[in-house]
KOLKOLDO-852938 format. One record per atom (N, C-alpha, C, O): atom name; residue in one letter; x, y, z; chain; residue number from 0. Coordinates in steps of 0.05 Angstrom, whole numbers, plus 5000, padded with zeros to 4 digits. Layout:
KOLKOLDO-852938
(tordren "CA", "A", (X, Y, Z), "A", NUM) ...
***
This chain:
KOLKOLDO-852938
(tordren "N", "X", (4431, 5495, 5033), "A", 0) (tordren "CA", "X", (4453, 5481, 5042), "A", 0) (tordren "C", "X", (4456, 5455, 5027), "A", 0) (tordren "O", "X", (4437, 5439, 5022), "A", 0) (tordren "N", "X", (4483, 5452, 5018), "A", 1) (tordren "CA", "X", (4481, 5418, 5004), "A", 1) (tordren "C", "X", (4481, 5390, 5018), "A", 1) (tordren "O", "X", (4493, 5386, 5039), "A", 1) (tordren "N", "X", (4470, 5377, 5009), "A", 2) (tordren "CA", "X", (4464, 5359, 5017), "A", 2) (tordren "C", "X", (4489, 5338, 5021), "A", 2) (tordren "O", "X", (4511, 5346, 5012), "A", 2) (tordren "N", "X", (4491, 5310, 5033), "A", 3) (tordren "CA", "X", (4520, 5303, 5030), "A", 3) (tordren "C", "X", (4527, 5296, 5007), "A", 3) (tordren "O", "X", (4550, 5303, 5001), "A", 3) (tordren "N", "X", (4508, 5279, 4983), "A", 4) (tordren "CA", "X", (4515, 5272, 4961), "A", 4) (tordren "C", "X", (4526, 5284, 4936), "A", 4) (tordren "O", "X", (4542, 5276, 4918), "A", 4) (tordren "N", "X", (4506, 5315, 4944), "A", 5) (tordren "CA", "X", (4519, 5349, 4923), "A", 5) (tordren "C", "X", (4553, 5343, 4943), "A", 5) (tordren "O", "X", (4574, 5340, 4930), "A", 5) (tordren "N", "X", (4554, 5344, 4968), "A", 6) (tordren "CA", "X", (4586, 5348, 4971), "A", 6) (tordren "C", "X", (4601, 5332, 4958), "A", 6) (tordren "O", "X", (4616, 5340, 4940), "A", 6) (tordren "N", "X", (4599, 5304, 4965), "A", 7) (tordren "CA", "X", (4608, 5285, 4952), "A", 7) (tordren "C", "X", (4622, 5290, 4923), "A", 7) (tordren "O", "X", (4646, 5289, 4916), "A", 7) (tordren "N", "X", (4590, 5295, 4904), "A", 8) (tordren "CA", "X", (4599, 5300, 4870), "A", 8) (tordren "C", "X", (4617, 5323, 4876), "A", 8) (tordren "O", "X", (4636, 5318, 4862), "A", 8) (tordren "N", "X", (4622, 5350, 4890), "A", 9) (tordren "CA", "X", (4637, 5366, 4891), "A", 9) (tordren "C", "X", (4660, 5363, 4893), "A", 9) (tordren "O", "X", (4678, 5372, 4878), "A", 9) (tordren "N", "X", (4663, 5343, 4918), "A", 10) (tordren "CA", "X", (4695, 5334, 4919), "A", 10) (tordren "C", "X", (4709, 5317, 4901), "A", 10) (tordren "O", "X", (4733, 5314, 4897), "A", 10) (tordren "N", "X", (4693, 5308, 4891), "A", 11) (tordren "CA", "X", (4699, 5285, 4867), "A", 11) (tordren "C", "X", (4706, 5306, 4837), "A", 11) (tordren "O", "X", (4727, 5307, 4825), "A", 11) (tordren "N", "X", (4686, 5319, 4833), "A", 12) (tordren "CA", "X", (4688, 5339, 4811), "A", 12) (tordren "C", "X", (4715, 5356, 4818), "A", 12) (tordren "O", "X", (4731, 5358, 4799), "A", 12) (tordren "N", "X", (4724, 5370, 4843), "A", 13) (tordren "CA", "X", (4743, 5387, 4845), "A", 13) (tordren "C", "X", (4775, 5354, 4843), "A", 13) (tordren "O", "X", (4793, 5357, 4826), "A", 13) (tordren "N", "X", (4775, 5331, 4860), "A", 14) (tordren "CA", "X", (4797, 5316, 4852), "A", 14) (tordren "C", "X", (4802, 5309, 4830), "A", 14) (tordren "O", "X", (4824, 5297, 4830), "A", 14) (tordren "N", "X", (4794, 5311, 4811), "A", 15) (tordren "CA", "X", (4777, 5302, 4779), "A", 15) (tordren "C", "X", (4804, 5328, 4767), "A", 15) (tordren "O", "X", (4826, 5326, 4757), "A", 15) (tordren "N", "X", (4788, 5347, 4775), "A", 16) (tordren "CA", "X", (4797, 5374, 4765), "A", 16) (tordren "C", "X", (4830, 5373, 4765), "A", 16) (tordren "O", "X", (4844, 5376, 4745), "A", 16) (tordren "N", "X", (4842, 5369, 4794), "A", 17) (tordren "CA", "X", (4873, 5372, 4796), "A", 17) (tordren "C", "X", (4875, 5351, 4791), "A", 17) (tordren "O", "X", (4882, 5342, 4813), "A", 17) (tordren "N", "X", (4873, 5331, 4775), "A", 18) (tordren "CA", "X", (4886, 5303, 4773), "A", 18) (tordren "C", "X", (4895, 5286, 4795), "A", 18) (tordren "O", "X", (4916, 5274, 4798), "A", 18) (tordren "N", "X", (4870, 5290, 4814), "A", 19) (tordren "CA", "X", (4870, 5271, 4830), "A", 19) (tordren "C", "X", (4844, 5254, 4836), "A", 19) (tordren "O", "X", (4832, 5254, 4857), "A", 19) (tordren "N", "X", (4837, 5239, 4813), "A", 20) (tordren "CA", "X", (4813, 5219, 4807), "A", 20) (tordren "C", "X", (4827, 5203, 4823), "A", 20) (tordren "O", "X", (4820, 5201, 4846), "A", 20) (tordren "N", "X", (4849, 5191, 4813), "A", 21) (tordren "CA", "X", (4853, 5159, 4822), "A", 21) (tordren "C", "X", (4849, 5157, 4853), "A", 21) (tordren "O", "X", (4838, 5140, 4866), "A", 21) (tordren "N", "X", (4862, 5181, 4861), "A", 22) (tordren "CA", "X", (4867, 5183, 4893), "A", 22) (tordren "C", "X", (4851, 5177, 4907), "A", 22) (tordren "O", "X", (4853, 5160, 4924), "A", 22) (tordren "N", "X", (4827, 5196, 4900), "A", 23) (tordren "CA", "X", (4799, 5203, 4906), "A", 23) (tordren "C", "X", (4780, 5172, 4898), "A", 23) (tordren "O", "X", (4761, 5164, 4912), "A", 23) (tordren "N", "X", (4786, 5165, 4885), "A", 24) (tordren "CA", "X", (4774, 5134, 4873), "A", 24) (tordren "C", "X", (4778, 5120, 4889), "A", 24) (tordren "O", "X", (4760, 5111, 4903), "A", 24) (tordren "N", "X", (4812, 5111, 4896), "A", 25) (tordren "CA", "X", (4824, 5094, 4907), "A", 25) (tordren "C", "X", (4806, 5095, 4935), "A", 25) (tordren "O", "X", (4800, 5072, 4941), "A", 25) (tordren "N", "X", (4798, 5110, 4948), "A", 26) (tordren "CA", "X", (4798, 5122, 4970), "A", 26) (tordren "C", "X", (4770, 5103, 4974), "A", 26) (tordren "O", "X", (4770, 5084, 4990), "A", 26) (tordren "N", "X", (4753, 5108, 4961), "A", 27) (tordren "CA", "X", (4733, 5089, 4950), "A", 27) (tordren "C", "X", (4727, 5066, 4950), "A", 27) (tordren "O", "X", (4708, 5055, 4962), "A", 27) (tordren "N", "X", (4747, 5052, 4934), "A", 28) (tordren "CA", "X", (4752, 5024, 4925), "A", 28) (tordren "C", "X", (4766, 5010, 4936), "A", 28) (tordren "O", "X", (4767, 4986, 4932), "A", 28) (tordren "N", "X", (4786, 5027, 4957), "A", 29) (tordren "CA", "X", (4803, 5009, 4978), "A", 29) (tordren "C", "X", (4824, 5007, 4959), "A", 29) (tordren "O", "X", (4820, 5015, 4937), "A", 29) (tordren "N", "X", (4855, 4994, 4967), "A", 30) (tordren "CA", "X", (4877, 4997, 4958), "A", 30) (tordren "C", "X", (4869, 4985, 4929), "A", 30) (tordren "O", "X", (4850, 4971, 4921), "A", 30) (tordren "N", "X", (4895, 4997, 4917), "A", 31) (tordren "CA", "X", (4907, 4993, 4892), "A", 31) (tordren "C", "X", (4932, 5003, 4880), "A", 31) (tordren "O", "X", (4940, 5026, 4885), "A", 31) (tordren "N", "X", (4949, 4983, 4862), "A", 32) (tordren "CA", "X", (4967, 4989, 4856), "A", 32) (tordren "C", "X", (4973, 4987, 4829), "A", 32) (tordren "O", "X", (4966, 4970, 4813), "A", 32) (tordren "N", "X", (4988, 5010, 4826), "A", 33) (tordren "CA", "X", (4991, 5013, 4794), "A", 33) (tordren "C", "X", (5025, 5011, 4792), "A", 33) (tordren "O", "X", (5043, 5027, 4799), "A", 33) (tordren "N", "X", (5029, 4977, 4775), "A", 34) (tordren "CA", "X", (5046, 4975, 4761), "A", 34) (tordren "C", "X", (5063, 4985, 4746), "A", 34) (tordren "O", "X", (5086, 4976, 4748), "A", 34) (tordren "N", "X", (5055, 5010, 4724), "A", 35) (tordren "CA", "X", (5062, 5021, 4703), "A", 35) (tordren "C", "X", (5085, 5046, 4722), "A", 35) (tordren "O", "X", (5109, 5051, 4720), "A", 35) (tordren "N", "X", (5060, 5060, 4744), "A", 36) (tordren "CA", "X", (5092, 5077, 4756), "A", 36) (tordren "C", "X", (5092, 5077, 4778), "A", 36) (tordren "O", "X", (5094, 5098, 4791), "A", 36) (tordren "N", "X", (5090, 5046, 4794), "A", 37) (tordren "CA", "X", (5094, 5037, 4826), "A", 37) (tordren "C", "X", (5091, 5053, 4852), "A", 37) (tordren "O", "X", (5102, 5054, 4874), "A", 37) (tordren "N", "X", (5058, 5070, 4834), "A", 38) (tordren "CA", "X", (5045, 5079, 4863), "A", 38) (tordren "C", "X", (5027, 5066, 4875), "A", 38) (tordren "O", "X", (5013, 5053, 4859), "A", 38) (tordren "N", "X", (5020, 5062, 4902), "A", 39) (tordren "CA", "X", (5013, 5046, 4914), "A", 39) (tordren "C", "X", (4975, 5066, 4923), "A", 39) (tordren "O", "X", (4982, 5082, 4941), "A", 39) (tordren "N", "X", (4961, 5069, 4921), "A", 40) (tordren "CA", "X", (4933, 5085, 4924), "A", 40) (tordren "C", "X", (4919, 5069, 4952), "A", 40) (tordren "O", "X", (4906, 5049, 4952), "A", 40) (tordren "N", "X", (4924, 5080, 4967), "A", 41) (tordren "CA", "X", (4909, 5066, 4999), "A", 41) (tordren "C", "X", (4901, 5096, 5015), "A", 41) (tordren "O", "X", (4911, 5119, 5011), "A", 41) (tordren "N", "X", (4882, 5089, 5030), "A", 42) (tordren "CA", "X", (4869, 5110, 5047), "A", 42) (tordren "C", "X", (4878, 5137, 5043), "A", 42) (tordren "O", "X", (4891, 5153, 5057), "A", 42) (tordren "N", "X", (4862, 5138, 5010), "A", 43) (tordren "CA", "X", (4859, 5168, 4998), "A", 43) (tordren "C", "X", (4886, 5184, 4993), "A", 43) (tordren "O", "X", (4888, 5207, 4985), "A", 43) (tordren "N", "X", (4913, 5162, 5001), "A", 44) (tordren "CA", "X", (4933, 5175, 4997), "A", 44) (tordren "C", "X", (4944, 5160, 4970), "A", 44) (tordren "O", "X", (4935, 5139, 4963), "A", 44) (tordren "N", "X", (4967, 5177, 4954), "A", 45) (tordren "CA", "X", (4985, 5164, 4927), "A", 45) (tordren "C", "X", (5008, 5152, 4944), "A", 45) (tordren "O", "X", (5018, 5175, 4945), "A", 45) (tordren "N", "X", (5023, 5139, 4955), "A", 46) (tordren "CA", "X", (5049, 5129, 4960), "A", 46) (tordren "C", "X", (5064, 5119, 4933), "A", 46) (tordren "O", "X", (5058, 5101, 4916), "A", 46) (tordren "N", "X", (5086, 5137, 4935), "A", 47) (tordren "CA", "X", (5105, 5129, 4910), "A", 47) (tordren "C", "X", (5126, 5119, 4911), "A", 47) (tordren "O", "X", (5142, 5120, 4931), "A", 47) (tordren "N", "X", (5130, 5106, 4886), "A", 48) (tordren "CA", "X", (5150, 5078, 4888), "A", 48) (tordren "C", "X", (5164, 5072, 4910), "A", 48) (tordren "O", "X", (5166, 5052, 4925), "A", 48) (tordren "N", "X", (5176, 5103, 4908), "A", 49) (tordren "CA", "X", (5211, 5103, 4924), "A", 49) (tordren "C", "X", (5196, 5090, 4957), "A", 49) (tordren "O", "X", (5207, 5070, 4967), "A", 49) (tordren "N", "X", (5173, 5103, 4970), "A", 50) (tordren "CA", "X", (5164, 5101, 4989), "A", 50) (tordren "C", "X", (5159, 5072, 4985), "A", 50) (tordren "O", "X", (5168, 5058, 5003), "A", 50) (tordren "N", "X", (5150, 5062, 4970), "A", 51) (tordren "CA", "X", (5138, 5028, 4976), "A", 51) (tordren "C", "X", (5169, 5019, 4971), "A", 51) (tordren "O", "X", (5181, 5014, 4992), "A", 51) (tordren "N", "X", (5177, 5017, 4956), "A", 52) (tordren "CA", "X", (5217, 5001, 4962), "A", 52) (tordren "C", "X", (5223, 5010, 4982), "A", 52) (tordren "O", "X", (5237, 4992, 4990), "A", 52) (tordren "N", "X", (5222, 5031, 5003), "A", 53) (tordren "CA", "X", (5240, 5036, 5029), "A", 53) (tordren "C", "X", (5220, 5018, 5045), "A", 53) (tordren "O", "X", (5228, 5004, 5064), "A", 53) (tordren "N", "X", (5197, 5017, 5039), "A", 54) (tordren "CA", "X", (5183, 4992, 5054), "A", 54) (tordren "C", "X", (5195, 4970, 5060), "A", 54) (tordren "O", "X", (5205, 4963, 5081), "A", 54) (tordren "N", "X", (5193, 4952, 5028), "A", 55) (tordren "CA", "X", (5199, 4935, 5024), "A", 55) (tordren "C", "X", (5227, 4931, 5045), "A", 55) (tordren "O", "X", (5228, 4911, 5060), "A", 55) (tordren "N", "X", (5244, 4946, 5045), "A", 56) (tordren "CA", "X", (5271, 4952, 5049), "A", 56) (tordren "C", "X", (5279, 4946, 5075), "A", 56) (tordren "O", "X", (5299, 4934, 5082), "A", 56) (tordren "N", "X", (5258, 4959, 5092), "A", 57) (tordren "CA", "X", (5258, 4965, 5120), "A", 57) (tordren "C", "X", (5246, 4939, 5127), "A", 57) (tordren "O", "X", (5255, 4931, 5149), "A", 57) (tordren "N", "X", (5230, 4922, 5115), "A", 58) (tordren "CA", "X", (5210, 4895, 5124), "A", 58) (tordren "C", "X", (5228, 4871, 5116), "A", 58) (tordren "O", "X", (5227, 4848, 5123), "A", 58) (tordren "N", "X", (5244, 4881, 5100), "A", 59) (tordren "CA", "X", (5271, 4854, 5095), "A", 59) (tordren "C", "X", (5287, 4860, 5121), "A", 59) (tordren "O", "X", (5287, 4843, 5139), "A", 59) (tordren "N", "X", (5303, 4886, 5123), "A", 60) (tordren "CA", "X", (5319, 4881, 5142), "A", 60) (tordren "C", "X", (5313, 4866, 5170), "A", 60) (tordren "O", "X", (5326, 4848, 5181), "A", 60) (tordren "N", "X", (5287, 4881, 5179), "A", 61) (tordren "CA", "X", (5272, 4866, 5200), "A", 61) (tordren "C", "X", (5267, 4840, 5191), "A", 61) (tordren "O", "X", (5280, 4825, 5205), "A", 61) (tordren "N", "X", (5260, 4834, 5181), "A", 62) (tordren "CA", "X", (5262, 4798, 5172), "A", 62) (tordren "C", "X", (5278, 4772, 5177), "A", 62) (tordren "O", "X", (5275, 4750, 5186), "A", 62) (tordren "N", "X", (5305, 4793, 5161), "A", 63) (tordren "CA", "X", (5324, 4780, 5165), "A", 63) (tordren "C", "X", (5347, 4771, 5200), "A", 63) (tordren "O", "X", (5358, 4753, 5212), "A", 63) (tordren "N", "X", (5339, 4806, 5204), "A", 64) (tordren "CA", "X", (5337, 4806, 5233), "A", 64) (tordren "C", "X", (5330, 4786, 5252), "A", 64) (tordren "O", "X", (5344, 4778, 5271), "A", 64) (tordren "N", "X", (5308, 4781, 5246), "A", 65) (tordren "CA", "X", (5284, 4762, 5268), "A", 65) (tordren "C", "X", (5290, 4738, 5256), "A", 65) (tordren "O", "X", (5291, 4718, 5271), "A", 65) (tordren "N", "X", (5294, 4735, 5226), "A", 66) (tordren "CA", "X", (5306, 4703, 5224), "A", 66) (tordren "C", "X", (5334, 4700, 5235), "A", 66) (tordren "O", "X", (5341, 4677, 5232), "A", 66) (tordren "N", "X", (5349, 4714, 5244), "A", 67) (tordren "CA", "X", (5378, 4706, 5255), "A", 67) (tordren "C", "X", (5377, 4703, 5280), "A", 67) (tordren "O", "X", (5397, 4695, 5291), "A", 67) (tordren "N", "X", (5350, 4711, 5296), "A", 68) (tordren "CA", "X", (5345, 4700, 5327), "A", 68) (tordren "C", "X", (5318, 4684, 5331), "A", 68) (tordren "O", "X", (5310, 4677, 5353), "A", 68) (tordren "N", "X", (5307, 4680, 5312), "A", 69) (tordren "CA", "X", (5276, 4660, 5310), "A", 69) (tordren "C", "X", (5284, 4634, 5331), "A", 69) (tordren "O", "X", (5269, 4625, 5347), "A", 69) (tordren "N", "X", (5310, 4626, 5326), "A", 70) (tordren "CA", "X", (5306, 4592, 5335), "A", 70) (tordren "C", "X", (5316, 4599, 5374), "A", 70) (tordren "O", "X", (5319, 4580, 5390), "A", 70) (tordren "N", "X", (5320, 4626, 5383), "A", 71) (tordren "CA", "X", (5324, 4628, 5413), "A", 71) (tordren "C", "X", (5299, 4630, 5422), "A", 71) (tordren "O", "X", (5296, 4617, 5442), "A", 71) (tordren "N", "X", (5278, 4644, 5414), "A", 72) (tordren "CA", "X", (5255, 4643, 5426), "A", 72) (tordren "C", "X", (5230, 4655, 5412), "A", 72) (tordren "O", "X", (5233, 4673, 5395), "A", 72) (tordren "N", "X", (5200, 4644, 5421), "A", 73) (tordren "CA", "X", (5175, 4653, 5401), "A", 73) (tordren "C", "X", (5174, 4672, 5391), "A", 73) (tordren "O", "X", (5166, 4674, 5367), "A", 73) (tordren "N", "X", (5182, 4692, 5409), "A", 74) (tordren "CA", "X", (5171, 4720, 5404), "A", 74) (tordren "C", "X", (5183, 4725, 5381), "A", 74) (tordren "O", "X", (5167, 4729, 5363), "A", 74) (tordren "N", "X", (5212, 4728, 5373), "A", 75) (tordren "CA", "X", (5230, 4722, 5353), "A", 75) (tordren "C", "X", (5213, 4713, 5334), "A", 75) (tordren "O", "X", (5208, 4728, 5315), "A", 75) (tordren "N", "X", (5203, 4688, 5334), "A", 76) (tordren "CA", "X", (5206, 4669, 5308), "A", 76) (tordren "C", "X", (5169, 4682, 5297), "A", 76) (tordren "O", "X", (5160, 4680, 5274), "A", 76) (tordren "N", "X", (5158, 4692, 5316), "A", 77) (tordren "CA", "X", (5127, 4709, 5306), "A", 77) (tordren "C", "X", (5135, 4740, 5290), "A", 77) (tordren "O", "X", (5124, 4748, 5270), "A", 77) (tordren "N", "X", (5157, 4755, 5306), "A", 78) (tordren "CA", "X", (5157, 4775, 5296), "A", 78) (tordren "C", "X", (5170, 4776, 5264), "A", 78) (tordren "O", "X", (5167, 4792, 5246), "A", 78) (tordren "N", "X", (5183, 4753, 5265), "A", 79) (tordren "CA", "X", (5199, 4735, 5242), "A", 79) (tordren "C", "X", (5178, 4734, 5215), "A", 79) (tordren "O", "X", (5183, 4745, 5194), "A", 79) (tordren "N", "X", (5158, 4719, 5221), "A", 80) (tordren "CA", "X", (5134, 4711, 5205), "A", 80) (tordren "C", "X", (5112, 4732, 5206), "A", 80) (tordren "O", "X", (5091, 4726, 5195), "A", 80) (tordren "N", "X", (5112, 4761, 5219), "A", 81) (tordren "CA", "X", (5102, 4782, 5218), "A", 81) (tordren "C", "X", (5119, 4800, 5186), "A", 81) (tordren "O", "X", (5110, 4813, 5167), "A", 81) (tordren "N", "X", (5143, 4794, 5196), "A", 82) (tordren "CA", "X", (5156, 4807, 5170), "A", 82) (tordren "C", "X", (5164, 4798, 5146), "A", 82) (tordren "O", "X", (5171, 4811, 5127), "A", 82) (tordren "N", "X", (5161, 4777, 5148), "A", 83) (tordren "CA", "X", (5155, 4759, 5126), "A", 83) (tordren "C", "X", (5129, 4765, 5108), "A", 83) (tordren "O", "X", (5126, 4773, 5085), "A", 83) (tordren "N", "X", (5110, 4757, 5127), "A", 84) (tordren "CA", "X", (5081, 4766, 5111), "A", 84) (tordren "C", "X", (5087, 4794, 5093), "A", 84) (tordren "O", "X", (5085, 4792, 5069), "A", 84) (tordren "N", "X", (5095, 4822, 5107), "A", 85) (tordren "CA", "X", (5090, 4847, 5105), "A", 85) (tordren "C", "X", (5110, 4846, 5070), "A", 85) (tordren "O", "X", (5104, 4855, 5048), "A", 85) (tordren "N", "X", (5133, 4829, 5080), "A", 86) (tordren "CA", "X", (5156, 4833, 5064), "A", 86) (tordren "C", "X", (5136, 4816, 5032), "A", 86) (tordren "O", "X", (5135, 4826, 5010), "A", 86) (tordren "N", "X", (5125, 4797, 5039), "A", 87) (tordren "CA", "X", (5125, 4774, 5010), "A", 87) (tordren "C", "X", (5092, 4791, 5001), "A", 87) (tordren "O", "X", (5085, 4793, 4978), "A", 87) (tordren "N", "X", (5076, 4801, 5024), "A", 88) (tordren "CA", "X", (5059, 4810, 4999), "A", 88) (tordren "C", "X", (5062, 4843, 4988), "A", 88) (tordren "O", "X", (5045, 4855, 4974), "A", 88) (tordren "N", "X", (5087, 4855, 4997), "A", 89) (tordren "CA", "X", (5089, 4876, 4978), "A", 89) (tordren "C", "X", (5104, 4860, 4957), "A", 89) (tordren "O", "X", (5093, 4860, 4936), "A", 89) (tordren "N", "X", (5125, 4848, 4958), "A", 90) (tordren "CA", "X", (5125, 4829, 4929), "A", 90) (tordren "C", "X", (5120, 4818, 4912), "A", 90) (tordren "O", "X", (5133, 4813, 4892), "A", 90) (tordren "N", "X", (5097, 4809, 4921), "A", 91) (tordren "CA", "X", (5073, 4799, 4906), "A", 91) (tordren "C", "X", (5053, 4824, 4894), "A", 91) (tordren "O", "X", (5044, 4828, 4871), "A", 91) (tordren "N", "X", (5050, 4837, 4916), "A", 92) (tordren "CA", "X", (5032, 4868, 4896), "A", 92) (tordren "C", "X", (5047, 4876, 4881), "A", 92) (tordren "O", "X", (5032, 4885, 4865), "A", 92) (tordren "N", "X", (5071, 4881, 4873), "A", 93) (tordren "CA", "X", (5093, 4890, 4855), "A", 93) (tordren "C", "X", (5087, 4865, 4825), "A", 93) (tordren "O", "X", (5079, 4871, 4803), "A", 93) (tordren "N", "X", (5093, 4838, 4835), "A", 94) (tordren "CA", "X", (5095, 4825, 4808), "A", 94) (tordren "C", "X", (5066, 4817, 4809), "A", 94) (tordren "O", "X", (5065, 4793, 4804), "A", 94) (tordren "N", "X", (5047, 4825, 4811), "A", 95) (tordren "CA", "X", (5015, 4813, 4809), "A", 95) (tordren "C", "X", (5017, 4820, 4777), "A", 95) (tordren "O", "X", (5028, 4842, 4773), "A", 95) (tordren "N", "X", (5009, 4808, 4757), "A", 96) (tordren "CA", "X", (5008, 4807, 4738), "A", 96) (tordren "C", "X", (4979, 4819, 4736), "A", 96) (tordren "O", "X", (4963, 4808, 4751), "A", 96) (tordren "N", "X", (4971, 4841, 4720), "A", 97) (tordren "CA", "X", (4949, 4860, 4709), "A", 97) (tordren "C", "X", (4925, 4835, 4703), "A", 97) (tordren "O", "X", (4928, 4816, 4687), "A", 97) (tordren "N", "X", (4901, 4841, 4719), "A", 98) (tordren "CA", "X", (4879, 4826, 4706), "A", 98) (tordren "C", "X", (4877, 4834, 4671), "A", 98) (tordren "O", "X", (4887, 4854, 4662), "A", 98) (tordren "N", "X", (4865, 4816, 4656), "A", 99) (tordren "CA", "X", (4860, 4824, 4630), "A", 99) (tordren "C", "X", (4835, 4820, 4625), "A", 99) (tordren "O", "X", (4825, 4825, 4603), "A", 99) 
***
């Protein structure tokens, strides 16, 4: 019977095989995002572009939303700065400039 680490190299060796290293990596190493064709690699899954802009998309409208009733009451002005956060650091993971 294999042991967990023979499974491990197995699963790794078979994601390897269909061209799914990064996935399998990512999965690993915790998120990452690749610039070049705006997939997003988090909990072993690929999310692609289109999916991270309808993000983006959906965390503006709510945004904007919660900023046009923030100043009636807290809850508003938190859920406000909830979507803010979500909204400015997928914008920031988008223009993060490539370590060199």
């Amino acid at each position: 019977m294999a042991n967990q680490r023979d499974s491990g190299d197995l699963i790794r060796q078979l994601a390897t095989s269909f061209g799914m290293a990064d996935t399998y990596n990512s999965r690993l190493e915790g998120s990452k995002y690749d610039q070049a064709t705006g997939t997003l690699y988090c909990d072993g899954m690929a999310v692609s572009k289109s999916s991270v802009e309808t993000a983006l998309e959906f965390f503006q409208r709510q945004r904007d939303y919660f900023r046009s009733t923030a100043d009636k009451d807290n809850a508003s002005m938190e859920q406000f700065l909830n979507y803010s956060v979500a909204y400015n650091a997928i914008i920031m993971m988008m223009t993060k400039k490539e370590d060199n």
